[in-house]
C-alpha positions in Angstrom: 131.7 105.7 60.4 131.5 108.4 62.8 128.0 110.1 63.6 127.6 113.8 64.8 125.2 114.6 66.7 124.2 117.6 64.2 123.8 114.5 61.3 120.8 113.3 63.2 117.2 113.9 63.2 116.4 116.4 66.5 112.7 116.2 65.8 110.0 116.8 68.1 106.5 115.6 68.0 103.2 115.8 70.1 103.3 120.1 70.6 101.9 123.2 69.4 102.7 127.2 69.1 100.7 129.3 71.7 102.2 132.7 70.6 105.9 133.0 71.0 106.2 129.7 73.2 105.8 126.0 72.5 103.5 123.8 74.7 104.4 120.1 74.5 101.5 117.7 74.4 103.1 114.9 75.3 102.4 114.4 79.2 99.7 115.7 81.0 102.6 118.2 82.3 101.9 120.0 79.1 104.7 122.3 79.6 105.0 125.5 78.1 108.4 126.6 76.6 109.6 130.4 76.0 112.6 130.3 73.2 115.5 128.2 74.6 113.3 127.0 77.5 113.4 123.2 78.4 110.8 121.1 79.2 109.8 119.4 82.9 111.5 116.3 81.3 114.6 117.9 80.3 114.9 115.9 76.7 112.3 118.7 75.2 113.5 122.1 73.9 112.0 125.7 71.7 114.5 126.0 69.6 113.5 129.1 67.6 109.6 128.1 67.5 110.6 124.5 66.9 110.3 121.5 69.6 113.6 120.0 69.8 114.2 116.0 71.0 117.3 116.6 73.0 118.0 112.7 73.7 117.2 111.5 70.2 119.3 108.9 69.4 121.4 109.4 72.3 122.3 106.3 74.5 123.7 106.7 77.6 123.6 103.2 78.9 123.2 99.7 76.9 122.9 96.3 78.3 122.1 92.7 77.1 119.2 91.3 79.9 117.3 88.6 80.3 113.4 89.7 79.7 112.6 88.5 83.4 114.6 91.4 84.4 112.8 94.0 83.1 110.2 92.4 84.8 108.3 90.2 82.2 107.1 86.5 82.8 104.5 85.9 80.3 105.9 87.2 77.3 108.7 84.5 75.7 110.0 83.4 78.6 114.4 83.1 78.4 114.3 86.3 75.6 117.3 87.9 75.5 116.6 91.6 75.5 119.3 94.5 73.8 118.3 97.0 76.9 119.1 100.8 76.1 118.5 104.4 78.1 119.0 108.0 77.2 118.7 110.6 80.2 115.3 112.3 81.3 111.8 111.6 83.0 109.0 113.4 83.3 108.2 112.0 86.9 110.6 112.8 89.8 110.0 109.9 92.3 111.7 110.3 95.4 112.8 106.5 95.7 114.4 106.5 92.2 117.1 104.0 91.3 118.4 105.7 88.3 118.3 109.0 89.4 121.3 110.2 88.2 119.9 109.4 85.0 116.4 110.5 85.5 117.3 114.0 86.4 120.5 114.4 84.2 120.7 117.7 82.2 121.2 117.0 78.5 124.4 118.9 78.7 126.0 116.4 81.6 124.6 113.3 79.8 127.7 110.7 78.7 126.3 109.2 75.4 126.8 107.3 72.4 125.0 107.9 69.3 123.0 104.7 67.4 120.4 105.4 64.8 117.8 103.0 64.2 120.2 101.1 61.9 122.9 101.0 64.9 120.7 99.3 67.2 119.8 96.6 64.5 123.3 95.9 63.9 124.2 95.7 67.4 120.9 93.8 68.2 122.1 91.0 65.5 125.7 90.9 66.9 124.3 90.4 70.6 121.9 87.8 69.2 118.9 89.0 71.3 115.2 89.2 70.2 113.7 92.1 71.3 114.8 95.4 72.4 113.9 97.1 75.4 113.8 101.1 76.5 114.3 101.0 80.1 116.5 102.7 83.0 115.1 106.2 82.5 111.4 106.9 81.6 110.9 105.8 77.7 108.3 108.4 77.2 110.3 111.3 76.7 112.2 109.2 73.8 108.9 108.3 71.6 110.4 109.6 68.6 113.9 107.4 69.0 111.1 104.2 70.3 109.1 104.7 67.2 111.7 104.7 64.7 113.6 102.0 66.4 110.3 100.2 66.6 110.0 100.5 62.7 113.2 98.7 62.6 112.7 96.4 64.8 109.5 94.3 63.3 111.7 94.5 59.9 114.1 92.4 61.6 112.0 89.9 63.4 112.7 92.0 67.0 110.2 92.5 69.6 110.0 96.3 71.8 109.5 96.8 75.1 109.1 99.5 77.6 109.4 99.8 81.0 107.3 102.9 81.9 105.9 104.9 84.2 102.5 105.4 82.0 102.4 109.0 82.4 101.4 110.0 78.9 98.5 111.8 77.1 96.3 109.5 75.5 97.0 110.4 72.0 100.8 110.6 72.4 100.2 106.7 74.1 97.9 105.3 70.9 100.6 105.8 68.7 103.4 104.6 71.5 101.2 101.4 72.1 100.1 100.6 68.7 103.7 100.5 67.6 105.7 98.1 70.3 104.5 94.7 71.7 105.4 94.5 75.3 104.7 97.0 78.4 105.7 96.7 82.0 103.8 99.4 83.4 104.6 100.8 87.3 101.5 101.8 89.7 102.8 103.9 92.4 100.1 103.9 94.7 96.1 103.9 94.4 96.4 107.5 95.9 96.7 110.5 93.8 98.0 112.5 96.5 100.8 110.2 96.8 101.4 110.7 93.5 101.5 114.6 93.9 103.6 114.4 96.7 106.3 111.4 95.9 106.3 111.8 92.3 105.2 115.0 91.4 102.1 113.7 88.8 98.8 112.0 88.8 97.2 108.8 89.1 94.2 108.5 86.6 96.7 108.8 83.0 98.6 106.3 84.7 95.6 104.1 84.9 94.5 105.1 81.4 97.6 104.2 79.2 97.5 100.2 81.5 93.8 100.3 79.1 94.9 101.9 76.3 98.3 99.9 76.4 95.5 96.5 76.6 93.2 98.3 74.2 96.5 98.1 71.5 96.8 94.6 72.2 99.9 95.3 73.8 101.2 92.5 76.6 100.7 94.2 79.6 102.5 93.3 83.2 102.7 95.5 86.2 104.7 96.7 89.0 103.9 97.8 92.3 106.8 98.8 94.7 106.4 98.6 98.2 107.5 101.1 100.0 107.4 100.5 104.0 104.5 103.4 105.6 104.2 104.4 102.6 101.8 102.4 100.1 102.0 98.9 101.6 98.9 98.9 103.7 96.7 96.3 103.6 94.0 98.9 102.2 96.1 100.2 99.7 97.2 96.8 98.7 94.2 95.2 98.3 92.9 98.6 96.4 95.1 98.2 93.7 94.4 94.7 93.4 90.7 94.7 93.6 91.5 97.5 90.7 93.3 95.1 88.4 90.8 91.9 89.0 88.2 94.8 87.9 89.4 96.9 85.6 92.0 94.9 83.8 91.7 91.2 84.3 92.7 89.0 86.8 95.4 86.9 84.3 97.3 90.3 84.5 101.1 89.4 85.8 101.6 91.6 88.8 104.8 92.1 90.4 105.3 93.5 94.0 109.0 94.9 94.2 110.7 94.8 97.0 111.7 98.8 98.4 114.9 99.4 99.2 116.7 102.5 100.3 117.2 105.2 97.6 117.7 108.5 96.4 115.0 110.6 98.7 114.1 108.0 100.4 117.3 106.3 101.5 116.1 107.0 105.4 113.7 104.1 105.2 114.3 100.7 105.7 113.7 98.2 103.1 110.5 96.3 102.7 110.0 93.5 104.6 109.3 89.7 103.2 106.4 89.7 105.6 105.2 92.5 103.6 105.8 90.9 100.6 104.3 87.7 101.6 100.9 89.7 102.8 100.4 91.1 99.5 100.8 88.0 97.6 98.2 86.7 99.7 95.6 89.7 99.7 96.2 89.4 95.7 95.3 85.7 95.6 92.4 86.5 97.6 90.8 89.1 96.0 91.2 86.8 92.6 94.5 87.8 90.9 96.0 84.2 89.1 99.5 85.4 88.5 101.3 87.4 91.2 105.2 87.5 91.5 107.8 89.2 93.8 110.6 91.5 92.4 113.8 93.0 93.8 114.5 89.5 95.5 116.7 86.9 94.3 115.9 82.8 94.5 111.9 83.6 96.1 110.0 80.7 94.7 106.8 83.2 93.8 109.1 84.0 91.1 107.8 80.7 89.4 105.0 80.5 86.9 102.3 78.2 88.7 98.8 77.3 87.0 96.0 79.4 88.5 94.0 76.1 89.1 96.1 73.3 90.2 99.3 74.9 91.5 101.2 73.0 89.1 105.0 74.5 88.3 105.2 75.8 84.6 107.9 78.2 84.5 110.7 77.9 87.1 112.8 80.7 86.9 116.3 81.0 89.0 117.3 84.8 89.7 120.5 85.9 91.4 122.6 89.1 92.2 123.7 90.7 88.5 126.9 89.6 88.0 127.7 92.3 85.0 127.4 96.2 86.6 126.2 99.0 84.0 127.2 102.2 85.5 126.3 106.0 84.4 129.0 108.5 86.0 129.6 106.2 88.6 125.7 104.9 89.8 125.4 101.5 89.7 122.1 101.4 87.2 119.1 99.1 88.1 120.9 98.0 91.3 118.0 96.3 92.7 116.9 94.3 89.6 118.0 90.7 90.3 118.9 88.8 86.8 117.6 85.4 85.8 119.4 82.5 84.6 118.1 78.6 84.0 114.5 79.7 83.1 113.1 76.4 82.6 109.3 76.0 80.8 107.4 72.9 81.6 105.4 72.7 79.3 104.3 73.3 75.6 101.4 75.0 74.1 99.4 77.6 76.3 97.6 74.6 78.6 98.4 73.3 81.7 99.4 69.8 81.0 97.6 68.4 84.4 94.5 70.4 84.3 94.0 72.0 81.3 93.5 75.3 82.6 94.6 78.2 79.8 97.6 79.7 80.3 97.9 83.0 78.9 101.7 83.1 77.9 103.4 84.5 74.8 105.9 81.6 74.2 109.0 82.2 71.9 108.5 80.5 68.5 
């Protein structure tokens, strides 16, 4: 059966009328919208004194991935996920690797239309367990996420989100108290790096990682380093000293390995000694699981117990062998995939030590 685009629900929540325009509550942006005016995002629109949801339902890129890729370790390790993206962020980070995506108008944007009921039917032919919002910034889909969400624990299917956190607080409760998995990216400990590289702010980033725990949501993070930029030593050990605080130090962090992109494709890429560093600043300041991303075969991609260094989850990850393209850029380039995740061992305790492992295994 063929779906138009006029069949589906264009509904916006999360904004007010101030007057003749609309302000949109959604991310601390708050943008303000004269009739026909769209949002910062570009997925947010007054149509006649109404907020529109220009991307609802609208999928520009689908993808079956393992659950490593996105990245996620401690959540049932060897998921297969049904990965989708629309078009739209409300960040603009200058070492984007979806930018094309990102930053496409809703006019230029290549999709296919799925309802809720779509993505079920195609999550049971794929055979996955979960679904995951990914490639452009899930936020500016919460309507499509929720509803999907719905869905999704009718069937037995996990959510997930890869996100850049930048949401108001009341906009995240109901985001967070709806899926079960988050992968949330720190830019930097620095707000004027974020003002600067990103155009936003620090502090709601760092909110929605406690609301996101507060929910009971699996949290993971990822830090990119970017060579001169936010891989100091200072900066490094900043954001870790704010997780082993703040958070918890069985908190899976992931430092990703910069490369060249977008506005930022004059720098090199970040070096292994970099990488290596910032393990070790991590596991000294007290942080039990720390990983690399953007690399493929690294052993600190393996699961190890905090206590006795003993090998629980050995994963193998490798250059994508399947490309997903969006007008012709390559999407998630620098995200290895995983094959041959093998768990070694059963229940949540180390089977040498004892020590606790917190893990969400698969049932």
């Amino acid at each position: 059966m063929r779906i138009d685009a006029e069949d589906l629900p264009h509904k916006a929540s999360y904004w007010h009328a101030e007057g003749q325009a609309l302000r949109c509550d959604l991310c601390p942006w708050r943008c303000s919208m004269e009739a026909s005016q769209v949002g910062r995002c570009g997925t947010r629109r007054n149509d006649a004194g109404k907020m529109t949801a220009l991307n609802y339902a609208k999928v520009c890129v689908s993808a079956v991935d393992p659950i490593e890729k996105k990245p996620v370790f401690h959540y049932r390790p060897g998921a297969r996920l049904l990965s989708l993206g629309t078009f739209g962020c409300n960040l603009d980070c200058g070492n984007c690797q979806n930018s094309s995506l990102a930053r496409m108008e809703a006019s230029e944007a290549p999709y296919k239309l799925m309802d809720p009921d779509m993505v079920m039917a195609q999550a049971k032919e794929k055979g996955v367990q979960g679904i995951a919002f990914t490639y452009n910034e899930p936020i500016v889909w919460i309507e499509y996420i929720l509803d999907v969400a719905a869905k999704a624990r009718e069937n037995g299917l996990f959510t997930l989100i890869n996100t850049n956190g930048y949401i108001e607080p009341w906009a995240g409760d109901d985001l967070f108290d709806n899926i079960e998995v988050a992968n949330i990216d720190i830019k930097s400990m620095h707000d004027s790096f974020y003002r600067s590289h990103c155009g936003g702010t620090l502090k709601p980033v760092k909110e929605s990682c406690h609301n996101a725990l507060d929910a009971d949501v699996h949290l993971e993070l990822t830090y990119l380093m970017i060579p001169g930029m936010n891989d100091s030593e200072n900066e490094v050990g900043r954001f870790c000293e704010w997780v082993a605080d703040e958070l918890g130090v069985d908190i899976p962090v992931h430092f990703f390995r910069f490369q060249p992109s977008y506005r930022m494709a004059n720098l090199p890429a970040e070096t292994e000694e970099r990488l290596l560093r910032a393990y070790e600043l991590a596991k000294d300041i007290g942080l039990d699981f720390v990983y690399f991303g953007g690399v493929m075969g690294d052993p600190h991609q393996n699961t190890l117990c905090p206590k006795c260094g003993r090998i629980l989850i050995e994963r193998s990850s490798k250059e994508a062998v399947e490309d997903t393209f969006v007008l012709d850029q390559k999407m998630s380039r620098f995200c290895p995939t995983y094959t041959n995740v093998r768990v070694h061992f059963d229940g949540r305790k180390c089977p040498d030590c004892g020590t606790l492992i917190p893990l969400v295994l698969s049932p």
